[in-house]
C-alpha positions in Angstrom: 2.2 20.5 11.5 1.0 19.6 8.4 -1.8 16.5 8.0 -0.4 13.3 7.0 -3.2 10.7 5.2 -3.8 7.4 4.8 -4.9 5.6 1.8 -7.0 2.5 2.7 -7.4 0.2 -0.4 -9.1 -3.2 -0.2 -6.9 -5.1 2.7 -3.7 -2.5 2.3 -3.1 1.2 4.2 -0.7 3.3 3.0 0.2 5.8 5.8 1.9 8.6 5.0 5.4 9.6 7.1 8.2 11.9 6.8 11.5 9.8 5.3 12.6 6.1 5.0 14.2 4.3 7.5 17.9 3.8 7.4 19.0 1.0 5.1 16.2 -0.2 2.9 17.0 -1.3 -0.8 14.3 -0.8 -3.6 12.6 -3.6 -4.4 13.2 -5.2 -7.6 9.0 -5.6 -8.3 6.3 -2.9 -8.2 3.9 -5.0 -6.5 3.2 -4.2 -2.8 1.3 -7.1 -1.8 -0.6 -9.5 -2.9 -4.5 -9.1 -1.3 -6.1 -12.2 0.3 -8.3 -12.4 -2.8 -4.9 -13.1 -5.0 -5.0 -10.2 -6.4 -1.6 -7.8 -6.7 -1.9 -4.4 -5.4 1.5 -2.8 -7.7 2.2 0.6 -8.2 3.4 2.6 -11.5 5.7 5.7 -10.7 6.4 5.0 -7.2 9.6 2.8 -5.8 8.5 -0.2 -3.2 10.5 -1.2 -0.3 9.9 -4.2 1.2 11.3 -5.1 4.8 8.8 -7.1 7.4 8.4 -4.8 10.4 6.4 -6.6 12.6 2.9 -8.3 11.8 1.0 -5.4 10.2 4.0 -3.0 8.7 5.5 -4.9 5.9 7.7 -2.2 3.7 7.3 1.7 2.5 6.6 3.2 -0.7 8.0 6.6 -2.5 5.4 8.1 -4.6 6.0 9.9 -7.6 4.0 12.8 -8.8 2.0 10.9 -11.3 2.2 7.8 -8.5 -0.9 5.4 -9.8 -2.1 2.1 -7.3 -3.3 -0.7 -9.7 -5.8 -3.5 -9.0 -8.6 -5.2 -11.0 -11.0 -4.8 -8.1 -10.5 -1.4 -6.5 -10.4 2.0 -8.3 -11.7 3.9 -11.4 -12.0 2.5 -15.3 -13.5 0.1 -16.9 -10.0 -1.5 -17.8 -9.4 -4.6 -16.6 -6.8 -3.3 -13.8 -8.8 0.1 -12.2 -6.7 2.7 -10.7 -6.3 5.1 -8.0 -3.9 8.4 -7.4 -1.5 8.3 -4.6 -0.4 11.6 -3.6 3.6 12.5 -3.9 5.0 11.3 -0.5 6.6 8.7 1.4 4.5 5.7 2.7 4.4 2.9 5.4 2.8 -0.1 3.6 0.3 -1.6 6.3 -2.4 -4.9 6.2 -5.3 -4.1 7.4 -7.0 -6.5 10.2 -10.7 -6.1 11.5 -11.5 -6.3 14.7 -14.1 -8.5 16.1 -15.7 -9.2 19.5 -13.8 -12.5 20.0 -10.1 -11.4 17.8 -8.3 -9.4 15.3 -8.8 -10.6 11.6 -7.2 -9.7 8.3 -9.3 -8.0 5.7 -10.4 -10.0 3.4 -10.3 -8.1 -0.3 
């Protein structure tokens, strides 16, 4: 079986998995979310979905071959918006949460 990855970028995971679930509809935005600091986390060359799946899983993403994350705090550049690859694939989009002694809480990017 061949690895699968995940990409962990600020408070976002991308997970990679093997095909869609039935019925989603592309999203008419490329951003995935928006990180607790405000900030977008979008995507250029890639097609979002966005569905709430339960409290962490919140929609997929289809990576192109030249699939680029955007975000002004996390990546490479000296642009104002830095970037980072995503591999070609097929992604669960995921928010991160630490966990503590005491409870689970989101990460804070």
């Amino acid at each position: 079986m061949a690895k699968k990855i995940a990409i962990r970028h600020g408070d976002l995971c991308l997970v990679q998995i093997g095909s869609l679930p039935e019925g989603l509809k592309p999203a008419n935005t490329s951003v995935m979310m928006q990180g607790s600091g405000g900030n977008d986390h979008a995507v250029k060359d890639g097609t979002v979905y966005l569905k709430d799946v339960d409290q962490f899983v919140f929609g997929y993403l289809v990576a192109g071959v030249n699939c680029i994350l955007l975000h002004p705090d996390h990546g490479v550049g000296d642009a104002t918006i830095k970037t980072a690859p995503i591999p070609t694939g097929i992604y669960e989009l995921r928010r991160q949460f630490e966990h503590k002694h005491e409870t689970m809480t989101q990460v804070i990017d």
